[in-house]
Steps between C-alpha positions, in 0.01 A plus 500: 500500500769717329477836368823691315507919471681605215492807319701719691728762447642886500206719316496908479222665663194512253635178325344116514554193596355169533512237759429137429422247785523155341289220741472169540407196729071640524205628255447879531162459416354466839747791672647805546883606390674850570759655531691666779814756514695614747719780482878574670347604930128419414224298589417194241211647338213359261508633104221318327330149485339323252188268584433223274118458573285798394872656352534782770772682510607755832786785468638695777454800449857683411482283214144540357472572175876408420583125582244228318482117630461282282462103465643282226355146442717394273815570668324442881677833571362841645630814379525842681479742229713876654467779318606885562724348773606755771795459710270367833415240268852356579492182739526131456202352368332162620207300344315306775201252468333277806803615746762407249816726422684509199887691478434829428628698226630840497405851364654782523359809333784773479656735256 
């Protein structure tokens, strides 16, 4: 199993981004993928996930309404959608399926 964040990058509060996380080596179809951040002195802490059976999606909550997960089966990559990014939305961000890590990827949202 591999997964790859990419995406990331320096973003002024209220802008967008959008992460990718490019897998390989299993079928989504049957399991769950999120993705993680952790920012500089915190916890690791779940963002959103993406279920393949039934299509459920879950969002913590500071980023309701703002971040949008996403699968894309022709690419077998998962997107993280950010919008109206605020400056506790910088951390390093993970994507994470079955107990499997990819390198994170970077945001920082500052002016």
């Amino acid at each position: 199993v591999q997964l790859q964040a990419s995406g990331g990058g320096l973003v002024q509060p209220g802008g967008s981004l959008t992460l990718s996380c490019a897998f390989s080596g299993f079928t989504l179809d049957y399991y769950a993928i999120g993705w993680f951040r952790q920012a500089p002195g915190k916890e690791r802490e779940g963002v959103a996930c993406f279920h393949s059976l039934g299509g459920d999606t879950y969002y913590t909550d500071s980023v309701k309404g703002r971040f949008t997960i996403a699968r894309d089966t022709t690419r077998n990559t998962v997107t993280l959608q950010m919008n109206r990014l605020k400056p506790e939305d910088t951390a390093v961000y993970y994507c994470t399926t079955g107990g499997h890590w990819g390198k994170g990827t970077l945001v920082t949202v500052s002016s």
